[in-house]
N, CA, C and O of each residue as an XYZ file, in Angstrom:
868
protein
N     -42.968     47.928    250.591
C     -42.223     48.379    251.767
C     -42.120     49.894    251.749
O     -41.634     50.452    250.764
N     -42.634     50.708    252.983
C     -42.473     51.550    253.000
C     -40.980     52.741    253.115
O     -39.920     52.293    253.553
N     -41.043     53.673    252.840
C     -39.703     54.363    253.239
C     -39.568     54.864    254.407
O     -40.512     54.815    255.196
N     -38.548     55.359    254.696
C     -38.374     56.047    256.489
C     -37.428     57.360    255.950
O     -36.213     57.325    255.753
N     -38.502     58.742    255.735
C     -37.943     59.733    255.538
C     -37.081     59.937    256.248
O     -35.961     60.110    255.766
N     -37.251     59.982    257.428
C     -35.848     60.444    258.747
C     -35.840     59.358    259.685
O     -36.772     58.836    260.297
N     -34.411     59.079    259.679
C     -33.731     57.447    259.903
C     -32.478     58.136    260.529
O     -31.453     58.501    259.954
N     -32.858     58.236    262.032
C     -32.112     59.026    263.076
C     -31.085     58.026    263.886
O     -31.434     56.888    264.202
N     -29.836     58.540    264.179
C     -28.598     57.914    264.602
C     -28.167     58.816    265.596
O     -28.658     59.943    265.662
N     -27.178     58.375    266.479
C     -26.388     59.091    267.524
C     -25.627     60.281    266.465
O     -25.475     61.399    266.959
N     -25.292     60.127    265.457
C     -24.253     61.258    264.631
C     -25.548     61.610    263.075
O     -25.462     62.355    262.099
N     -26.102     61.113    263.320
C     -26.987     61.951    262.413
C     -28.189     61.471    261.708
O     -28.493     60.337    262.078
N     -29.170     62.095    260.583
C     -30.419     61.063    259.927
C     -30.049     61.799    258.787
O     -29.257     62.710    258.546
N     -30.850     61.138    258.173
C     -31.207     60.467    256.404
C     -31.694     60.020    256.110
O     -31.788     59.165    256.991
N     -32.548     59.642    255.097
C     -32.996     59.254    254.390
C     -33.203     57.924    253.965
O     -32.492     57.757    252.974
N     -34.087     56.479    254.343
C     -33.922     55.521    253.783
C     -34.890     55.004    252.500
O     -36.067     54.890    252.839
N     -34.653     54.717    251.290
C     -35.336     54.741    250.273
C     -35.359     52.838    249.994
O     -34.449     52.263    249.397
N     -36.677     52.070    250.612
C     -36.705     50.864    250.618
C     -37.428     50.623    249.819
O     -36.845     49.801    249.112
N     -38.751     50.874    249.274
C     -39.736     50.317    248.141
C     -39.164     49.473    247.383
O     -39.886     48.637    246.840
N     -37.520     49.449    247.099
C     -37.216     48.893    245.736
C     -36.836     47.244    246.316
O     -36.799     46.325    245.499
N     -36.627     47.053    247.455
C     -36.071     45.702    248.058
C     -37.509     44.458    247.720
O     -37.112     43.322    247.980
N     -38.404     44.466    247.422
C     -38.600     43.360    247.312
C     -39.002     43.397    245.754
O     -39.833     42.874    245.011
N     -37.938     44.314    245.684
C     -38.356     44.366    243.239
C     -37.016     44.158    243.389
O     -36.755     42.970    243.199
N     -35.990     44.862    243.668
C     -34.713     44.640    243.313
C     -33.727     44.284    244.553
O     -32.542     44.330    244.224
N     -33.832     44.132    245.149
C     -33.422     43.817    246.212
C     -32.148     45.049    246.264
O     -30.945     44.837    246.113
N     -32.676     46.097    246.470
C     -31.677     47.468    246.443
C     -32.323     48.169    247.486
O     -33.527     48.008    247.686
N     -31.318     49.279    248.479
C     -31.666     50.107    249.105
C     -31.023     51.669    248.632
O     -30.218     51.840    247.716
N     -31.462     52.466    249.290
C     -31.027     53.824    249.203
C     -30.866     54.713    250.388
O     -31.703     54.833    251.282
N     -29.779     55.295    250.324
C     -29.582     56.292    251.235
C     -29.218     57.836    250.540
O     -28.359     58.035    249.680
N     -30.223     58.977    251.234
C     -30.172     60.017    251.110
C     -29.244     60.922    252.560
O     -29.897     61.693    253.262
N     -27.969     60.730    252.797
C     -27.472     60.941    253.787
C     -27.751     62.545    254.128
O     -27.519     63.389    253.262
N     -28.122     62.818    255.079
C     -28.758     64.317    255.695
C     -27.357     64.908    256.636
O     -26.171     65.045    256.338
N     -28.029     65.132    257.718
C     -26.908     65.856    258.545
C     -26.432     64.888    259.146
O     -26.998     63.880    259.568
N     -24.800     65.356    259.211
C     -24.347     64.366    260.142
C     -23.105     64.786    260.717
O     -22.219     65.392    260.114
N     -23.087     64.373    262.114
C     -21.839     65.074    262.794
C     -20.433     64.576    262.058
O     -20.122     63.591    261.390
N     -19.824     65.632    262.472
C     -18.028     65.886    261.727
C     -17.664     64.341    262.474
O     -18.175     63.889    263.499
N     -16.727     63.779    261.698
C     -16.301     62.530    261.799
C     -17.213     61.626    261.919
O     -16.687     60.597    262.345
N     -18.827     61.448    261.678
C     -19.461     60.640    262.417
C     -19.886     59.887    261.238
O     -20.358     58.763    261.408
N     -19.734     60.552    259.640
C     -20.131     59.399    258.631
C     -20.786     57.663    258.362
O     -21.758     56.974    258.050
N     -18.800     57.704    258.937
C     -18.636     55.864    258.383
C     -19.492     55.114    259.935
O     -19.679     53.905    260.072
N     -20.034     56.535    261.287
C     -20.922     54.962    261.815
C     -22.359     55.131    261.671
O     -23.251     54.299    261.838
N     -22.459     56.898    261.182
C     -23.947     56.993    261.005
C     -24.309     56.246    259.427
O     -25.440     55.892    259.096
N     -23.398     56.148    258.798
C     -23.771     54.918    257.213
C     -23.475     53.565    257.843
O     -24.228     52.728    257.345
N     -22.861     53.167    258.528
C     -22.541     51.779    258.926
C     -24.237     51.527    259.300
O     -24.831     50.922    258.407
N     -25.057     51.907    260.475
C     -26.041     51.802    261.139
C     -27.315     51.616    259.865
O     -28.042     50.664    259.579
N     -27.163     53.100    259.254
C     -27.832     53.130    257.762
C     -28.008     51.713    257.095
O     -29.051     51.067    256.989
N     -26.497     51.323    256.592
C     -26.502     50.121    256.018
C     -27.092     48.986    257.011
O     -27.588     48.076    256.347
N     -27.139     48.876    257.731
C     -27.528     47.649    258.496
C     -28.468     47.438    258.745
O     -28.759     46.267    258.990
N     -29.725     48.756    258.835
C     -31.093     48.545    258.557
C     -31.269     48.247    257.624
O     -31.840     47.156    257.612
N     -31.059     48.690    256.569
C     -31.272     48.082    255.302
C     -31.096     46.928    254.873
O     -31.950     46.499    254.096
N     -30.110     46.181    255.182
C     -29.864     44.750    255.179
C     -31.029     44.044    255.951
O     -31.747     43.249    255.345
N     -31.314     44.430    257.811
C     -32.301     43.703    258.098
C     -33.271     44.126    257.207
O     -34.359     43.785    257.671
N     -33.361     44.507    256.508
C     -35.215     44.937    255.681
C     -35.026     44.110    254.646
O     -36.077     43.743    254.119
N     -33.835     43.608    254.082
C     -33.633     42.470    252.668
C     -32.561     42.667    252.009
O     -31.889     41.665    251.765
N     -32.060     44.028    251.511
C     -31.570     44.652    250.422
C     -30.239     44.047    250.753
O     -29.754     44.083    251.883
N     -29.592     43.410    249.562
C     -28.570     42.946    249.190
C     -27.871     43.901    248.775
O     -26.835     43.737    249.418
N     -27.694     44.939    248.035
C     -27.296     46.347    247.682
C     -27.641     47.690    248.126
O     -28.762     48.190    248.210
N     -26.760     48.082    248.336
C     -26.857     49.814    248.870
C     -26.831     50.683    248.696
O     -26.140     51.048    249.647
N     -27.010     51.402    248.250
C     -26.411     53.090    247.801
C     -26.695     54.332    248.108
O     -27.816     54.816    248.264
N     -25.293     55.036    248.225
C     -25.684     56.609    248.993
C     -25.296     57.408    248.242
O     -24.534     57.276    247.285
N     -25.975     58.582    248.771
C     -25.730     59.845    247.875
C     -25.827     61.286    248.955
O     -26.641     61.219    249.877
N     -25.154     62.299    248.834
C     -25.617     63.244    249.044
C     -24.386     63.619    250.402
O     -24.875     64.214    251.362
N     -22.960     63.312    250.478
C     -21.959     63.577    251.389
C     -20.507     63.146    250.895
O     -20.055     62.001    250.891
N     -19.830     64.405    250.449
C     -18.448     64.149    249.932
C     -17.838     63.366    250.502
O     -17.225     63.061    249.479
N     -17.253     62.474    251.513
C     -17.217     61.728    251.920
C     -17.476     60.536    251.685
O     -16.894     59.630    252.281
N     -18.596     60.281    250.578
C     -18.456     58.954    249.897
C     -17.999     58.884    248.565
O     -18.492     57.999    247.865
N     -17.069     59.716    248.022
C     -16.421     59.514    246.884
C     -15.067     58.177    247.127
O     -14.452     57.378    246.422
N     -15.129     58.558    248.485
C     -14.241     57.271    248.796
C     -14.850     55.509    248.616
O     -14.317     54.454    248.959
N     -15.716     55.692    248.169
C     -16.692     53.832    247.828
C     -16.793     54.019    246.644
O     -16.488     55.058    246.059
N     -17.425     52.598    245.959
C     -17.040     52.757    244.157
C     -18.306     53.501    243.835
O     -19.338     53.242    244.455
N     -18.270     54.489    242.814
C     -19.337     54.996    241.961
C     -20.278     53.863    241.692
O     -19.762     52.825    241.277
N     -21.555     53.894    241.861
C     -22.406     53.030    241.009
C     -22.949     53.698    239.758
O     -23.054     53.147    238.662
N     -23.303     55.034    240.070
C     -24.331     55.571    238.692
C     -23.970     57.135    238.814
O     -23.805     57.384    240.009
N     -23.807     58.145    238.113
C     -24.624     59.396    238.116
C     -25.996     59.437    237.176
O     -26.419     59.035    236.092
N     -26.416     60.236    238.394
C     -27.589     60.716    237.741
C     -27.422     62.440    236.421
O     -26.967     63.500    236.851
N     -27.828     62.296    235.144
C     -27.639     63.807    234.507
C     -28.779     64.250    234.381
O     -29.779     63.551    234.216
N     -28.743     65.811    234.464
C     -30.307     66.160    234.059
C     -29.655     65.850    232.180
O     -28.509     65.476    231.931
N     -30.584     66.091    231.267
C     -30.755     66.577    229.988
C     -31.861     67.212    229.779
O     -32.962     66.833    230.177
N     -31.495     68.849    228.742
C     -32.616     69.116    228.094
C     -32.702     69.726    226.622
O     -31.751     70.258    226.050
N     -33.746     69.598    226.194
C     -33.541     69.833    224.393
C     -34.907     70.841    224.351
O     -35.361     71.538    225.258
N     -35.433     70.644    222.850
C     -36.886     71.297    222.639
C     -37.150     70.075    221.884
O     -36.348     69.505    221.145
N     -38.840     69.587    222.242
C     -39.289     68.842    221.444
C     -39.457     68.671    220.001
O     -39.866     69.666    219.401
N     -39.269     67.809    219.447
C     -39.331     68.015    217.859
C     -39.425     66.770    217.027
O     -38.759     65.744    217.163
N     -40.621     67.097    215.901
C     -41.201     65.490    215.534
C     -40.506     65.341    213.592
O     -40.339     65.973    212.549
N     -40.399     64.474    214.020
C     -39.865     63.867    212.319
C     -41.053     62.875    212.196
O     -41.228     61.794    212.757
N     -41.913     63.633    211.193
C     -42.914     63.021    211.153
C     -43.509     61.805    210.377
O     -44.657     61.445    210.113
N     -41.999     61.218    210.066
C     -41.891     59.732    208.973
C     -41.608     58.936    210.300
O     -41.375     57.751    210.065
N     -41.570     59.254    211.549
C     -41.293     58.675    212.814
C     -42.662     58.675    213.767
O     -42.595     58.282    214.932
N     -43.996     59.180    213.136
C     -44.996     59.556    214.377
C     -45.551     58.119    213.673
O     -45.334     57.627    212.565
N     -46.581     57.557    215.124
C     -47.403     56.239    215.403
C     -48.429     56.852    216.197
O     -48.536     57.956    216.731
N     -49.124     55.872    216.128
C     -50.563     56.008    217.310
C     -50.082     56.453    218.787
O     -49.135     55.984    219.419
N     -50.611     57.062    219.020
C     -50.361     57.212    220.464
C     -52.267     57.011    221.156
O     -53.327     57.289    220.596
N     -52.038     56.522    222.319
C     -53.225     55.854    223.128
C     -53.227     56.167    224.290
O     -52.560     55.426    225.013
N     -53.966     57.389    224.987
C     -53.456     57.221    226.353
C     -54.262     56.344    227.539
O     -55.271     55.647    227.423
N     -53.510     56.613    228.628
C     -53.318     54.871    229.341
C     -54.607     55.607    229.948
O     -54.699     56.826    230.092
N     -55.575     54.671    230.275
C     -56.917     54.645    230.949
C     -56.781     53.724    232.106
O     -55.946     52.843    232.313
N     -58.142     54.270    233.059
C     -58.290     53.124    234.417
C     -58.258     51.766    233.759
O     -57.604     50.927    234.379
N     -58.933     51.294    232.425
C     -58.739     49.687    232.427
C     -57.154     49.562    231.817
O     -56.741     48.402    231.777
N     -56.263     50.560    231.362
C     -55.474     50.213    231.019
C     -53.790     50.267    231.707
O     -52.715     49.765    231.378
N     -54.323     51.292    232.979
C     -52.853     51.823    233.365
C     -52.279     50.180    234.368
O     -51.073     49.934    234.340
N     -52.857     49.587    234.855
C     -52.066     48.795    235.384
C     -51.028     47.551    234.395
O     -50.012     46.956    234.755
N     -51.734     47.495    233.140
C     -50.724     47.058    231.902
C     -50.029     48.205    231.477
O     -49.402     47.872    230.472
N     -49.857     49.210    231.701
C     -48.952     50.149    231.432
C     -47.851     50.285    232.086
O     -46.751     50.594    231.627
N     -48.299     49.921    233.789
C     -47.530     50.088    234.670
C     -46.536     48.659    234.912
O     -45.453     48.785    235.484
N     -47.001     47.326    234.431
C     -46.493     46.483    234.162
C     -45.253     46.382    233.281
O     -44.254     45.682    233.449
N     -45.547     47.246    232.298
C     -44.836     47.284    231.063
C     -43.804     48.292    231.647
O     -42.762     47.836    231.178
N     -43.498     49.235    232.283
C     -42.717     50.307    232.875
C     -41.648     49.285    233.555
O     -40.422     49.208    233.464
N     -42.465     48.649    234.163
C     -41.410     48.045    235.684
C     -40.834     46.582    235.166
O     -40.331     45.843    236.012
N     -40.884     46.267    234.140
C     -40.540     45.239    232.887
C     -39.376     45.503    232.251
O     -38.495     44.658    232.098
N     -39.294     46.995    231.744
C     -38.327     47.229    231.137
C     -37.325     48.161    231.809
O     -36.174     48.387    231.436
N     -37.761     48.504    232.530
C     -36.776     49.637    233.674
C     -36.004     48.471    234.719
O     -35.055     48.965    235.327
N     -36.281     46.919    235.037
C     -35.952     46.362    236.033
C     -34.457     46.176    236.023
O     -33.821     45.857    237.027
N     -33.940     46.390    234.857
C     -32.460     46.556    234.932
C     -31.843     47.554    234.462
O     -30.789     47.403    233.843
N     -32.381     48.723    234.670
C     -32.305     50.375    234.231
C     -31.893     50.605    235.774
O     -32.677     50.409    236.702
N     -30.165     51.175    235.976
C     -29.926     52.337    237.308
C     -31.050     53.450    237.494
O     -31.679     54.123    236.678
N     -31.055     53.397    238.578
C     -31.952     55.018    238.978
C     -33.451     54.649    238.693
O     -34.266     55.462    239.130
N     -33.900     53.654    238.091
C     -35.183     53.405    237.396
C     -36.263     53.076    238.470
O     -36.215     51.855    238.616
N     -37.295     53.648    239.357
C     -37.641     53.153    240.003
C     -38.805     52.376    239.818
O     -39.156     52.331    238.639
N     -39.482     51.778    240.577
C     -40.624     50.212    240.297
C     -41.844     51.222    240.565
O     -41.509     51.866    241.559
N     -42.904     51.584    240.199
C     -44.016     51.631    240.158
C     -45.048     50.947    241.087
O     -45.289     49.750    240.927
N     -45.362     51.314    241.580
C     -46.286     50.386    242.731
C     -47.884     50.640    242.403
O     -48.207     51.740    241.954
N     -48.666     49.845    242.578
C     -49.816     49.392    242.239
C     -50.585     51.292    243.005
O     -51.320     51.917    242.240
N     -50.370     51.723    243.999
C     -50.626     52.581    245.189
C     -50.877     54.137    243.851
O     -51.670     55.077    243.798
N     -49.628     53.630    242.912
C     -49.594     55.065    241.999
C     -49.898     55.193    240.765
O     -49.503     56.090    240.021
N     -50.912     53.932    240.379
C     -52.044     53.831    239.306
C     -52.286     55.470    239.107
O     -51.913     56.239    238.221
N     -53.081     55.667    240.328
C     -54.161     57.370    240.358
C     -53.004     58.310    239.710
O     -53.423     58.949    238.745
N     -52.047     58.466    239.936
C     -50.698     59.436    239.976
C     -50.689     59.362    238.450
O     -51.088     60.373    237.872
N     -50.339     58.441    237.789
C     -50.035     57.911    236.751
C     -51.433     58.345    235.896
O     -51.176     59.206    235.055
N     -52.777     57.959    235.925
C     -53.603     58.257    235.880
C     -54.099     59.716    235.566
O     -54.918     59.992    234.689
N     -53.458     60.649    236.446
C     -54.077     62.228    236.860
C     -52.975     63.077    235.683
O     -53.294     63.770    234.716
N     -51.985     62.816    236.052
C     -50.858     63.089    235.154
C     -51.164     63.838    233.648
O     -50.862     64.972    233.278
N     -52.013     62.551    232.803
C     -52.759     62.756    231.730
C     -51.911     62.542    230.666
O     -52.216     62.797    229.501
N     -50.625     61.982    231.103
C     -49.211     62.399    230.182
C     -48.484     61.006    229.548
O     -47.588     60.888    228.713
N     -49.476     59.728    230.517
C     -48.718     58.547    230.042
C     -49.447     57.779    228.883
O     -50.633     58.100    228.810
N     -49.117     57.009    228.118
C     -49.693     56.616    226.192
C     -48.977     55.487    226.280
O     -47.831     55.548    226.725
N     -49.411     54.535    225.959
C     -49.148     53.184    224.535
C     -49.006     53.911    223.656
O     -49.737     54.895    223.540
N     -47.657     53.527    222.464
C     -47.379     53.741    221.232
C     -47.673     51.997    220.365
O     -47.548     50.835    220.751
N     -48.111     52.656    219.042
C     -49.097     51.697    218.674
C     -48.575     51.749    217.174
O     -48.439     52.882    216.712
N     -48.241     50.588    216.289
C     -48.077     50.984    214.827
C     -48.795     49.985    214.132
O     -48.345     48.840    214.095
N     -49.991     50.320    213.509
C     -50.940     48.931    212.979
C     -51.290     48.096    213.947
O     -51.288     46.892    213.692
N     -51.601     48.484    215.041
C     -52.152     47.419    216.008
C     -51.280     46.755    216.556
O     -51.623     45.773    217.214
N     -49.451     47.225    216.398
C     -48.641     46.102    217.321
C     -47.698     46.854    218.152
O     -46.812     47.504    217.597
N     -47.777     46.836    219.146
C     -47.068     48.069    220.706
C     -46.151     47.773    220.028
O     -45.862     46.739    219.424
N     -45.360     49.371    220.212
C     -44.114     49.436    220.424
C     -43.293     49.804    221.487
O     -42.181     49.313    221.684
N     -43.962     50.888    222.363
C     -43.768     50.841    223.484
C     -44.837     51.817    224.556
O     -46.054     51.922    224.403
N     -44.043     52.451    225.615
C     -44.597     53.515    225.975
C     -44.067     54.728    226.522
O     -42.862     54.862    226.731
N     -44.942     55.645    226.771
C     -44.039     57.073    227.372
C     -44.615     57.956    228.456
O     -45.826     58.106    228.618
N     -43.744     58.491    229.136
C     -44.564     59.312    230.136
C     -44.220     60.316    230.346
O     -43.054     60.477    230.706
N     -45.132     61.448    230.203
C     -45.034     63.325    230.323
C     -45.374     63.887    231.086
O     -46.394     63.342    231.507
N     -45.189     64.636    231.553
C     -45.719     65.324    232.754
C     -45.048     67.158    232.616
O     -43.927     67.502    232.993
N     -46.099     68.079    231.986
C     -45.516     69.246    231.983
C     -44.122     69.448    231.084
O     -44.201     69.319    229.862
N     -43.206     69.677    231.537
C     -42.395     69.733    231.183
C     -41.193     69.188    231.132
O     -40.048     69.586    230.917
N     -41.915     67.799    231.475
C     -40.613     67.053    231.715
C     -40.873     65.261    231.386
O     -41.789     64.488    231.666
N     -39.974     65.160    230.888
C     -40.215     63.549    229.990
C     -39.539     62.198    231.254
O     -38.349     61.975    231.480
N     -40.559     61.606    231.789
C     -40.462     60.750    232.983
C     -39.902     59.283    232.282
O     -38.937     58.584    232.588
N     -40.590     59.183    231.568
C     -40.173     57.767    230.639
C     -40.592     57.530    229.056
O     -41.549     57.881    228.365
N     -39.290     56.692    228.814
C     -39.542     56.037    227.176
C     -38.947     54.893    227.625
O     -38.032     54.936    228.447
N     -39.457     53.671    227.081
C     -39.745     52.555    227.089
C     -40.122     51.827    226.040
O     -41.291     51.469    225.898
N     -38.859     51.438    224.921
C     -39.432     50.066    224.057
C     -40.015     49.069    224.095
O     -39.535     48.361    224.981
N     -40.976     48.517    223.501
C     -41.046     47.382    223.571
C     -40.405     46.088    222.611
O     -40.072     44.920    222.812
N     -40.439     46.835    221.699
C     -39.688     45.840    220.340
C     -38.202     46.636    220.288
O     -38.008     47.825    220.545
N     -37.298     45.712    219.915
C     -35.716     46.550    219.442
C     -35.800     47.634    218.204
O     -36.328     47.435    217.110
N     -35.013     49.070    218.752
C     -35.487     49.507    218.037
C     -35.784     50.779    218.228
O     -35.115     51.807    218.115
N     -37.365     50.480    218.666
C     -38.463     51.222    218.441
C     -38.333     52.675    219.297
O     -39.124     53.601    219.478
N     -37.180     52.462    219.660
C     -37.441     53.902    221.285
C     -37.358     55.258    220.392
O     -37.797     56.236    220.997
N     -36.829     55.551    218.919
C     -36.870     56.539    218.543
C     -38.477     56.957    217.952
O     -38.956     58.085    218.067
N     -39.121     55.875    217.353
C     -40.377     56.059    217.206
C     -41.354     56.572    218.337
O     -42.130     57.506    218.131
N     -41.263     55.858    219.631
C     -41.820     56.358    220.893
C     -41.818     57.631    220.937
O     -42.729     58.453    221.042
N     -40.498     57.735    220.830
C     -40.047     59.736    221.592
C     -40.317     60.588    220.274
O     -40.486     61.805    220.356
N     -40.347     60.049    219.297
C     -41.054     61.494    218.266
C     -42.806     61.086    218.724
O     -43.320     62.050    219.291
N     -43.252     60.523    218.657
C     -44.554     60.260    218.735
C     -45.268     60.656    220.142
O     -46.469     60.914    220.210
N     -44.516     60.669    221.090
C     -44.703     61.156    222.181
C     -44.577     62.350    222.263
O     -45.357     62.825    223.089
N     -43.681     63.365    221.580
C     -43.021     64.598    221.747
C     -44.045     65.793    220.884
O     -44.307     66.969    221.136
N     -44.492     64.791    219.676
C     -45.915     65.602    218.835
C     -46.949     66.212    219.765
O     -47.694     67.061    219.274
N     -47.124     65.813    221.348
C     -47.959     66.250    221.939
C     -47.186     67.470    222.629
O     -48.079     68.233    222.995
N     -46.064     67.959    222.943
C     -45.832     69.237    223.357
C     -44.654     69.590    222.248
O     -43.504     69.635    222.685
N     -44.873     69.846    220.824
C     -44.162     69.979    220.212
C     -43.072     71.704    220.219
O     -43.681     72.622    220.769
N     -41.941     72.006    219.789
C     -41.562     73.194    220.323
C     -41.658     73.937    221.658
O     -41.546     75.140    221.894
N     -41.915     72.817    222.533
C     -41.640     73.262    223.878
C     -40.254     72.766    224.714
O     -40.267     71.537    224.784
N     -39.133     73.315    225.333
C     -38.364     72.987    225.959
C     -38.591     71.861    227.268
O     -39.377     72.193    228.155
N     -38.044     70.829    227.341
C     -38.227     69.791    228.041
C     -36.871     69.103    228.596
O     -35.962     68.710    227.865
N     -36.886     68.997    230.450
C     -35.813     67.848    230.031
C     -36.504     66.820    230.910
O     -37.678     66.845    231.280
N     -35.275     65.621    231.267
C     -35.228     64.548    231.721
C     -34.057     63.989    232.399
O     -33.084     64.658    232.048
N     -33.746     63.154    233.135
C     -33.234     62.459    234.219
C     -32.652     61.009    233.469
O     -33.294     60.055    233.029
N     -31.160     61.256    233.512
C     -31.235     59.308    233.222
C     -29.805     59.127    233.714
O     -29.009     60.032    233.964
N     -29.601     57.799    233.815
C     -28.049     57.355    234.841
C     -27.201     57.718    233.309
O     -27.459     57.671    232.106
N     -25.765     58.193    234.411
C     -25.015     57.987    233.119
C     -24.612     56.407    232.910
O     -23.902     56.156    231.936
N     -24.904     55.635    233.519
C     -24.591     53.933    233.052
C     -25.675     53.508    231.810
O     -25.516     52.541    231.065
N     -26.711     54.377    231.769
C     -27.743     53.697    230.770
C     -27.373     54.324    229.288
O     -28.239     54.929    228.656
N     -26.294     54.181    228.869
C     -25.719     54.392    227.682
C     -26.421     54.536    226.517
O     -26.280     55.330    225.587
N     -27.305     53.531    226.735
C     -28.466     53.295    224.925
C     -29.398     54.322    225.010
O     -29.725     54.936    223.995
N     -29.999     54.654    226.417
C     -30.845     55.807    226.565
C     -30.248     57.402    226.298
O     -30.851     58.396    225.893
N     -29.171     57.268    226.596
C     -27.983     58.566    226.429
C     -28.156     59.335    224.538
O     -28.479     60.386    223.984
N     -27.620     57.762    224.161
C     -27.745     58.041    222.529
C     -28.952     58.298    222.250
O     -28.900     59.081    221.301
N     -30.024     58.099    222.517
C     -30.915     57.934    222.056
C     -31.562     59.718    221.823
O     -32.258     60.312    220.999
N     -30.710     60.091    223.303
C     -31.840     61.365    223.513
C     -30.366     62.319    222.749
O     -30.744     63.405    222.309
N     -28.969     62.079    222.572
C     -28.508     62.716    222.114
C     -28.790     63.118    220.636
O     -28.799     64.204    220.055
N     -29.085     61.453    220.131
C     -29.532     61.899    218.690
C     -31.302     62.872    218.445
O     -31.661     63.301    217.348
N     -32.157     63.019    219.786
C     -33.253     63.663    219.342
C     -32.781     65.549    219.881
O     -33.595     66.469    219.796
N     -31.536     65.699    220.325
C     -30.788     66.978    220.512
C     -31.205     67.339    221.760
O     -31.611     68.482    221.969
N     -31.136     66.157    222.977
C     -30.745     66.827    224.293
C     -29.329     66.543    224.368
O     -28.468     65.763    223.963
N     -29.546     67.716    225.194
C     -27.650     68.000    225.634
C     -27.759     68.115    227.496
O     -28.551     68.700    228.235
N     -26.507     67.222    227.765
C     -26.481     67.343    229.457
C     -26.156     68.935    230.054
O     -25.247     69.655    229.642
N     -26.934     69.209    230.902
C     -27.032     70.203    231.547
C     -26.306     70.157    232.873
O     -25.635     71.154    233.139
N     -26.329     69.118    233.792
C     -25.967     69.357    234.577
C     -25.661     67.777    235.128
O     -25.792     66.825    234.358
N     -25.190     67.578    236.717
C     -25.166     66.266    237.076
C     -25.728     66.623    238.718
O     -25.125     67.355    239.502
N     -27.414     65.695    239.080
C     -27.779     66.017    239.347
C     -27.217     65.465    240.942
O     -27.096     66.099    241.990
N     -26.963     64.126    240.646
C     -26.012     63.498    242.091
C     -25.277     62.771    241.831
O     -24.728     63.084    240.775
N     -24.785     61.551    242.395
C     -24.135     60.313    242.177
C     -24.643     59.168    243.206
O     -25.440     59.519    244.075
N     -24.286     58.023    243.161
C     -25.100     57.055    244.211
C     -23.566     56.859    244.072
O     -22.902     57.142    243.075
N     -23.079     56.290    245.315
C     -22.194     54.987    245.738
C     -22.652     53.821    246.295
O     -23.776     53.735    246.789
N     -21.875     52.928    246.253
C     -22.458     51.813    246.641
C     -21.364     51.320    247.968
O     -20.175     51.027    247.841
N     -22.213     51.338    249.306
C     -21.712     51.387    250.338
C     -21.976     50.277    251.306
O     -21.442     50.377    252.411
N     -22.697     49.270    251.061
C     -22.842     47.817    251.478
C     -21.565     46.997    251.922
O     -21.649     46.230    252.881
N     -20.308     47.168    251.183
C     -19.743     46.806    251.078
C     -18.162     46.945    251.514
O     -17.155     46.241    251.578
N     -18.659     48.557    251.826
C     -16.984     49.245    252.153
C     -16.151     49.711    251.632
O     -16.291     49.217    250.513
N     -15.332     50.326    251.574
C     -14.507     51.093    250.545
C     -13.306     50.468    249.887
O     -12.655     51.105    249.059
């Protein structure tokens, strides 16, 4: 399902973010301009397309005005400098044309109940592909998980066995070692939090919040 960058109302447009409704049955709203008092009918309208499109859940971001609905997630940046403990490095493999669509499987597997995590669509193989940044982690021939880089910035870590996510991220990180890097994660995903606190990112900033507005305040 496609998105509808500008999703125009009598009091204003925004943003509708649908791809995720027939993976999670979730929508998104990026609320844009909108006339003074006109919020709760230009999100009412918002929400109601979204419902006809599937999405059982809602969420907006981006207008003080919805601090009044319950928080679902913030989003934090974090950033550290890469750095390998090298009783922690494994194979790393990077993902090829015969391999990225089991890569991309494996992403949207373990992110499906990760906030903020979005689904991968078959469309962004090439993306994924061009990148040059995404790897299988490998120890004696048995996955542990995978990771994805891009420049300067760490898109995903992904276990596959319990565990293993600290092995991933040193083994992943050997490839831009001593370079400053951050990353994006909900503050609800707690295990991912520790994870990157113990490799010495520190939150920088908070980049939005989603509410969840399906429902009403």
């Amino acid at each position: 399902m496609r998105d509808i960058p500008l999703f125009s109302t009598e009091d204003g447009v925004s943003s509708l973010i649908l791809k995720e409704i027939p993976y999670r049955s979730e929508a998104y709203i990026h609320i844009g301009d909108v006339q003074p008092g006109g919020l709760e009918k230009h999100l009412g309208e918002c929400v109601g397309f979204c419902r006809m499109a599937g999405a059982d859940r809602v969420y907006a971001t981006g207008h003080p005005e919805l601090e009044g609905y319950p928080l679902h997630t913030a989003v934090l940046e974090m950033r550290g400098t890469a750095w390998v403990d090298t009783d922690k490095l494994r194979c790393l493999f990077p993902v090829t044309e015969a391999t990225v669509s089991r890569w991309r499987q494996l992403h949207n597997e373990k992110m499906a109940s990760v906030d903020n995590a979005g689904t991968l669509e078959g469309r962004e193989e090439e993306k994924i592909l061009s990148s040059g940044g995404a790897y299988f982690v490998h120890d004696n021939g048995d996955l542990l998980g995978i990771g994805w880089l891009e420049e300067d910035r760490l898109l995903a870590i992904a276990a596959v066995q319990p565990g293993a996510g600290e092995l991933v991220a040193h083994s992943l990180m050997s490839m831009i070692e001593g370079a400053d890097i951050c990353l994006e994660v909900a503050s609800t995903n707690r295990k991912a939090i520790r994870l990157y606190e113990k490799l010495g990112f520190l939150p920088t900033r908070e980049i939005c919040r989603w509410y969840r507005v399906d429902s009403g305040k």
